[in-house]
N, C-alpha and C positions, 0 to 999 in steps of 0.2 A: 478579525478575519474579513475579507476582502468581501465586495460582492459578488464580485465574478467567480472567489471558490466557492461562495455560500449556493451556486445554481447552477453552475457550466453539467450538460450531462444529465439534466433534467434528476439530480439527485440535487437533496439539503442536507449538508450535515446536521445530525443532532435532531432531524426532525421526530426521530420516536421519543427523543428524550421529554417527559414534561413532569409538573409543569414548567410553566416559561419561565419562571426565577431559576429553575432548574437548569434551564439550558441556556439559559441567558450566563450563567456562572459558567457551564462546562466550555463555553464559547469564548467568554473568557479567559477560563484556566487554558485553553488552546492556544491563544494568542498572547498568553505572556511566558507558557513553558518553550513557544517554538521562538520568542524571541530573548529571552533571558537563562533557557532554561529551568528544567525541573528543581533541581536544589537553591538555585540563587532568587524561587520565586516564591514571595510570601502569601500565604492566605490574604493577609489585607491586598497584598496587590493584586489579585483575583477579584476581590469583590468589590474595589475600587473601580477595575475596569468596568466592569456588571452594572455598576451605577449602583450596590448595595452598599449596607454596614457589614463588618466581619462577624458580627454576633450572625447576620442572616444567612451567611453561607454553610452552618452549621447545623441549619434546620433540612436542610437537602442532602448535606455528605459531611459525612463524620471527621473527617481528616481532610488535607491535602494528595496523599495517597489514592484514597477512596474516588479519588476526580479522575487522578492519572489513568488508573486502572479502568473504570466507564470509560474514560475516551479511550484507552485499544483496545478493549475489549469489543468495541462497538468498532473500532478501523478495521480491525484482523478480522472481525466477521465481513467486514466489505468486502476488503481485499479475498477471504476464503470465497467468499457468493461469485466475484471476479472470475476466478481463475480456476471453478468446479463447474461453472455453464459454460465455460470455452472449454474443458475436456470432454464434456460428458456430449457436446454440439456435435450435431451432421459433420459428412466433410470427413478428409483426408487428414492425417498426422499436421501437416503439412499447413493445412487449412486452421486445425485448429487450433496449432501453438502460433500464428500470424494476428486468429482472433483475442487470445490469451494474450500477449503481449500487448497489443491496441490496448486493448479495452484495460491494463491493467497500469501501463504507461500516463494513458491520458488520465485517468482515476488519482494519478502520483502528483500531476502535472498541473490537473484541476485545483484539486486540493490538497498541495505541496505544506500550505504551512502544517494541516489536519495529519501529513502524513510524514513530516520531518518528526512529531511529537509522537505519533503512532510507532513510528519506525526507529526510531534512536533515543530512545527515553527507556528502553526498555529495562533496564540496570535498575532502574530507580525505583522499581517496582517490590513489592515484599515477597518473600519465596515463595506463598502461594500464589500468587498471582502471576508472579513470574512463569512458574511450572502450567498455568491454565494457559496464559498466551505463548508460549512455544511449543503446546500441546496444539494450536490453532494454525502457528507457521510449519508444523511439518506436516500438515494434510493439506498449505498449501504447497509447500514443496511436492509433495506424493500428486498433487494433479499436474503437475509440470512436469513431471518425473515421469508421469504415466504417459503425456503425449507423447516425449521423446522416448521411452520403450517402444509404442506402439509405434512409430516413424523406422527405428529401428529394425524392429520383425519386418515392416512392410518395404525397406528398402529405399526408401524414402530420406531418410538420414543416415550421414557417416559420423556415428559420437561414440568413440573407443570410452569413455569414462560418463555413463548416463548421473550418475548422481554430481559428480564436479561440475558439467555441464550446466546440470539443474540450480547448483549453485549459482554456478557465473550467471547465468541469465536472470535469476532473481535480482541479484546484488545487480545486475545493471540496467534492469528498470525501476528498483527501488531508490536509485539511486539521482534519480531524476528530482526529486521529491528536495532535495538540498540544493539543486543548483538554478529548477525552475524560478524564470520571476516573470509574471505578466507586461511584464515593461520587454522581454525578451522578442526576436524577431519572429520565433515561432508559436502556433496554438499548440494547444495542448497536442487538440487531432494530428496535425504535423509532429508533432515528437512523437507520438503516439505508429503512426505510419512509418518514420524513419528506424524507430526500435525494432519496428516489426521485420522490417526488410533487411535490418541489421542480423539480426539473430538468425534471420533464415539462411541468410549467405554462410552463417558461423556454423549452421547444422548440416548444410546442404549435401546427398551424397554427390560424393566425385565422379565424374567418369568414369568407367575402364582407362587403364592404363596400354595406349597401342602395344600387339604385341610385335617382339622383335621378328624381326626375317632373319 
């Protein structure tokens, strides 16, 4: 993992994790499931990168699994922390699904690899973990969901389908996170601004329509 995702945003990933062997391996398993994938990567090749033996990686996490799982468990509560202080924030429907997008884009865009293995690794996971973290993405979905009702009521937004909506805008700041590369022309902030402004044209209500003479 890059330095620029280990700080942009004044967040570190993985900083609650310790100790440092500890997070030194999860930083690892991060950087080799987002570039080889979760199945095609072995324990040794985690604690190879770590700078450990494979005997050491088992004094921290019992499995390969058991890695996966700490890191989204630990993504999907960012992303949940994200995207429940931009609903529950001052401001207008309008105001807050602008700061909910920013703030959840640039979080994608920062820390793309952390969130390629958060967000698409999820299969890989064993049913009960599975079931804990999609029990985390639908209260983020319900805070999204919840702007655009209240944009809704207040007239503010035209969205005849508020849950597909909630979808589509999900899926496409999440989606940032696979295509981001620091080498790219834009900062995070800029993709972050651009999504923003994207979504709001997609919710905007309409005018009235002139009436006829």
């Amino acid at each position: 993992m890059d330095s620029a995702e280990e700080t942009t945003g004044g967040y570190r990933p993985w900083s609650e994790v310790t100790p440092d062997a500890a997070r030194r391996l999860l930083v690892a398993a991060v950087e080799a499931f987002a570039e080889r994938g979760y199945h095609a990567t072995t324990t040794r090749d985690i604690a190879g990168r770590a700078g450990m033996s494979p005997a050491a990686l088992y004094i921290h996490y019992k499995t390969k699994e058991e890695l996966l799982h700490r890191i989204s468990r630990l993504g999907h509560d960012k992303a949940l922390e994200i995207l429940t202080t931009a609903a529950a924030g001052p401001g207008s429907a309008a105001e807050r699904l602008d700061g909910a997008v920013r703030s959840f884009v640039r979080w994608h865009a920062a820390h793309h690899t952390t969130a390629r293995v958060v967000q698409y690794e999820l299969d890989a996971l064993a049913p009960e973990h599975r079931s804990e973290i999609v029990a985390l993405r639908r209260r983020s979905d319900a805070a999204v969901r919840g702007i655009l009702a209240d944009g809704v009521e207040a007239g503010e937004f035209d969205v005849p389908d508020v849950p597909g909506t909630t979808l589509a805008v999900l899926s496409l700041c999440i989606d940032v996170a696979r295509w981001f590369s620091v080498a790219g022309q834009r900062t995070p902030d800029e993709v972050g601004a651009l999504y923003a402004d994207l979504v709001l044209r997609m919710v905007a209500s309409r005018p009235p329509a002139p009436q006829k003479k």
